[in-house]
N, C-alpha and C positions, 0 to 999 in steps of 0.2 A: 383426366389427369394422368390416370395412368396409360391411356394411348398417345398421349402425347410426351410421357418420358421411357415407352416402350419405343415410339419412331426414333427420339431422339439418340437411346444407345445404338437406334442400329443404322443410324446417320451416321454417328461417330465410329460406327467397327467399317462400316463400309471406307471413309474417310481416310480409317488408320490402316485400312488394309493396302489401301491406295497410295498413300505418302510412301509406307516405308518402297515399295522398288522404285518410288520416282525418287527418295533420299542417296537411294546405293546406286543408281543411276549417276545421278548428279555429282556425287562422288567421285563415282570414275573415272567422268568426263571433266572434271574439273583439279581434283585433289590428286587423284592416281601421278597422273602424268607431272605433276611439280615435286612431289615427293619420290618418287622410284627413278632409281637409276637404269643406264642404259642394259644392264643385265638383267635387271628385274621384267622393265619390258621386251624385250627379244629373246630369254632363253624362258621365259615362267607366263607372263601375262599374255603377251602373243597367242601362245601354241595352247593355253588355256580357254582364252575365247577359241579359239579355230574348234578345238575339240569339241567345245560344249556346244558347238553350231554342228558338229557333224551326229553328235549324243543324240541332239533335238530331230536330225533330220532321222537316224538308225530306229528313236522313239515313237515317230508317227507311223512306222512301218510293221515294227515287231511290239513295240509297247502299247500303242494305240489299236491298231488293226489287228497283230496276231498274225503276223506274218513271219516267218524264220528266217536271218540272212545274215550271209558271211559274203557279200560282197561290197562293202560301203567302201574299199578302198578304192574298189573299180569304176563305181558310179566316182568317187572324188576324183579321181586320174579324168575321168572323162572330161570333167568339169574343166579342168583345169590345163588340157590340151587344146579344148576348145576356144575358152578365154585366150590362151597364147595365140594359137593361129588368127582370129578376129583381131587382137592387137595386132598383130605384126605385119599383118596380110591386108587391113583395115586401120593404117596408123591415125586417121583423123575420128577415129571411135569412141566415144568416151567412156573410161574404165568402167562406171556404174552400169553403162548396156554393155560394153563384152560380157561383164560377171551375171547380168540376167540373162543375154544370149546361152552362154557356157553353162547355168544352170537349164534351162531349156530344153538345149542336146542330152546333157544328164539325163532329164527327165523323158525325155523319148525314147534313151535308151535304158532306162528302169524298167522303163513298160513293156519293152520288148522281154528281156529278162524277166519281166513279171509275168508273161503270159502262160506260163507250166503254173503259177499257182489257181489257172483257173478249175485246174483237172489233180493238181499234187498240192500237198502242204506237210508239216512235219517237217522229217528227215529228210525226204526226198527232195521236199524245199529249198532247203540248206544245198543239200547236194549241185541243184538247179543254179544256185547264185553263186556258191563257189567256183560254178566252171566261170562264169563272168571276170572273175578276178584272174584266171588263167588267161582267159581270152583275150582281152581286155590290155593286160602287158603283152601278150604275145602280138598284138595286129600293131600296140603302137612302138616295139621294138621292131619288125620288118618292114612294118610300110614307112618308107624313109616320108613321105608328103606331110605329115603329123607332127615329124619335128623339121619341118622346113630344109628338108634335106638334110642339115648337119649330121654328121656323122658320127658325131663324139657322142652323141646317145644322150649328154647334157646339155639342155639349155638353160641360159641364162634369162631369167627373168625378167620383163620387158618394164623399161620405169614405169614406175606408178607415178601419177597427174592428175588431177582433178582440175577442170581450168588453170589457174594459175596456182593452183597448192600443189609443190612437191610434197610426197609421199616419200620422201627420202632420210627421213630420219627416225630411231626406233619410237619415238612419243608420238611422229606423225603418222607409223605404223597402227602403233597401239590405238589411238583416237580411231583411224580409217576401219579397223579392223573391228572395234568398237561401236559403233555405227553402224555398219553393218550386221552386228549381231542382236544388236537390240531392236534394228525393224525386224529381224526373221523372224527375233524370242515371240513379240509382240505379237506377229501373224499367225508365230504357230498358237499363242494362247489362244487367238481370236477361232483358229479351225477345230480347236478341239472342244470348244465352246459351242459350235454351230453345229447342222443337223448330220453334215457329213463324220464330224467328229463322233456323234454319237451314233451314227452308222458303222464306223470304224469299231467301235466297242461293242456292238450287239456282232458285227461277223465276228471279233475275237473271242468274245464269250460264247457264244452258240451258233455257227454260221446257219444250221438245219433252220434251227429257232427264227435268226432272223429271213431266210431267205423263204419261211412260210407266213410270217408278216408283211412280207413285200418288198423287202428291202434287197435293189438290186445286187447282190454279193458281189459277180463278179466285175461291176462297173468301181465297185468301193475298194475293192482290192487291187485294180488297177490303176485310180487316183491314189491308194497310198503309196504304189510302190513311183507315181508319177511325183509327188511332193512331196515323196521320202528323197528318190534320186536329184531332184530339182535342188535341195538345201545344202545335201550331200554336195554336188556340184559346187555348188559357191564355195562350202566349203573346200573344198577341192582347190578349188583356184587359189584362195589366200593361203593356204597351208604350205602352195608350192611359190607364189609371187611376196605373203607378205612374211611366212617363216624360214622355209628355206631357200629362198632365193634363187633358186633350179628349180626347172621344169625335166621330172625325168620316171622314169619305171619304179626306179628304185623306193622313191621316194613314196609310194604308195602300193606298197609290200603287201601281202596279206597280215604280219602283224597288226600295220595299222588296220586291219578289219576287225581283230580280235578285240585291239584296245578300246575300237568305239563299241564295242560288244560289251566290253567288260565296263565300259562307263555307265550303261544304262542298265546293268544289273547292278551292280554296287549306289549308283545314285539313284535307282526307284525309277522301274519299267511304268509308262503309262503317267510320267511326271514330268512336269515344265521344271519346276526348279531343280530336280535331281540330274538333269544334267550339267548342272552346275558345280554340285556335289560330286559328281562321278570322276566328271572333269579336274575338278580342283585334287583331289583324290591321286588320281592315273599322274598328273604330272607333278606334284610334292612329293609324293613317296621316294621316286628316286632321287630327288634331292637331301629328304631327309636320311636315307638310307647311307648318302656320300656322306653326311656332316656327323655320320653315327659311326663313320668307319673304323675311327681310333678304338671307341668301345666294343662295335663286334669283333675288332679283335683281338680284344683280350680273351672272349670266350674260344677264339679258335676260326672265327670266319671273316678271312683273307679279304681283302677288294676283289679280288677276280672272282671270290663265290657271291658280289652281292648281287648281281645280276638274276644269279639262282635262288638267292633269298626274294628277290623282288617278286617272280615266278612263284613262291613258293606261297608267299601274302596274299598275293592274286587269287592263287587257287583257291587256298583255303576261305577268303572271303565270300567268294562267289557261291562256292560248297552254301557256308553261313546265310549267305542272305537267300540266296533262293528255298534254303530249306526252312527257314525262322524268319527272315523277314524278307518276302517276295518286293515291298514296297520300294525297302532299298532305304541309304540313307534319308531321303528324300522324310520319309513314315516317320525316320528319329527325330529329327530335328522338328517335325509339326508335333510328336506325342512328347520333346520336350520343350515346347512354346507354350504349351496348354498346359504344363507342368509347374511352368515357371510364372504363368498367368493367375493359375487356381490358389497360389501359393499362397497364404495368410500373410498380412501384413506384418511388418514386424520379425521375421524370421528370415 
């Protein structure tokens, strides 16, 4: 009796652990897009998923692996020069294989970039990927063949189609983009699950350790930085086709390398749902920041300084979580589920 009402709670936690993301799935894809208007999805939900696909991919590299890198904007540019040229160049292509071709190139050229971590890691690391973000805008602002000759340094982002579904409208943004994020979330859950994953976590935590157990290091660290840059990449492409609507240098700044940096520290290094978290996080602040502006300044801080307050939340957070909580939000929100679960009834 009691093995059989021991299976049964752990039928039902299994069960319930299952329902709820296919509930906030289902939501999404259904309830989101009837309820939010056209700014909710193209200036907040949009650039939300994008980020939290580029978090996922920054996480398998440095959060998973232990790998150090400030170049996620330059694997995204990659991705997303690629995608253009194969559309434009290739107009009978269908946008689901440009965005895995486009991912692809990314990932070829992650691995190149990746190949100093077989000999550097650390700072030196860092160092190694940041030139990629140099590089990376430099070859596709000279070499005129990458933006199709146009000279204007801007292009315009090439329709989105699926068969016969335009991709033309911000709900039919949000669903496409949507969609997309939830086969990547899904894959990456499934890799960090599997034996690679936990190859990925034995090089971060000890590489000596694992690399005298047998565990090939330098082949693990060059598939993370290959299916870090690959997510990166797609990411890449929607950021530029389905949020900003140009395909151009700018748009893929080293800021944006910081912000996907600061997403995986603030939402929980080493976590699927925390870039969620990080995400949701990186892009509300500034908003909430504008609808606070009446009140900060009453204290003394202008609109023009909230940029510097934003900067200044940043830091300090990042200081906070890496020193007190490495997890990241990610840790909060499961030590207050079990918090809220343990709770005595009644109270």
């Amino acid at each position: 009796m009691e093995l059989t009402r021991t299976t049964f709670d752990a039928r039902r936690a299994d069960l319930k652990r299952w329902l709820t993301p296919f509930s906030l799935v289902l939501v999404a894809f259904v309830a989101v897009p009837l309820v939010s208007n056209d700014y909710w999805l193209n200036a907040i939900l949009v650039p939300f998923l994008i980020l939290s696909l580029a978090g996922l991919g920054l996480n398998f590299l440095t959060g998973y692996a232990g790998q150090l890198s400030l170049g996620s904007a330059a694997f995204m540019s990659v991705g997303a020069y690629a995608a253009y040229n194969l559309l434009v160049r290739l107009p009978a292509l269908p946008l689901p294989v440009a965005l895995l071709l486009g991912g692809l190139v990314s990932a070829a050229v992650g691995v190149l970039f990746g190949l100093p971590s077989l000999r550097i890691r650390g700072f030196y690391l860092i160092v190694s990927t940041l030139a990629a973000q140099f590089f990376v805008v430099w070859i596709f602002t000279r070499v005129s063949w990458f933006s199709n000759n146009d000279t204007s340094g801007v292009l315009s982002a090439p329709r989105l189609a699926i068969g016969y579904w335009q991709i033309d409208t911000p709900a039919a943004r949000y669903l496409f983009v949507l969609g997309v994020v939830v086969v990547l979330f899904l894959l990456g859950a499934s890799v960090v699950r599997s034996d690679l994953g936990r190859r990925w976590m034995a090089v971060r935590d000890m590489d000596i350790a694992a690399r005298v157990i047998g565990i090939p290091v330098g082949r693990s660290k060059l598939l993370a930085f290959a299916l870090s840059s690959f997510v990166l990449g797609i990411a890449g492409a929607l950021w530029a086709f389905a949020y900003l609507g140009t395909v151009e240098p700018d748009g893929f700044s080293l800021n944006l390398s910081f912000q996907v940096l600061f997403i995986i520290i603030i939402g929980g290094m080493g976590s699927i749902s925390g870039n969620l978290y990080g995400a949701a996080f990186i892009v509300l602040l500034p908003i909430l920041l504008s609808n606070a502006a009446t009140a900060l300044a009453q204290i003394g801080i202008g609109a023009d300084q909230l940029q510097n307050l934003q900067k200044i939340i940043f830091g300090t957070l990042i200081i906070v979580f890496l020193i007190k909580e490495p997890d990241g939000l990610a840790r909060l929100v499961q030590v207050g589920r079990r918090g809220r679960t343990r709770r005595p009834q009644g109270r």
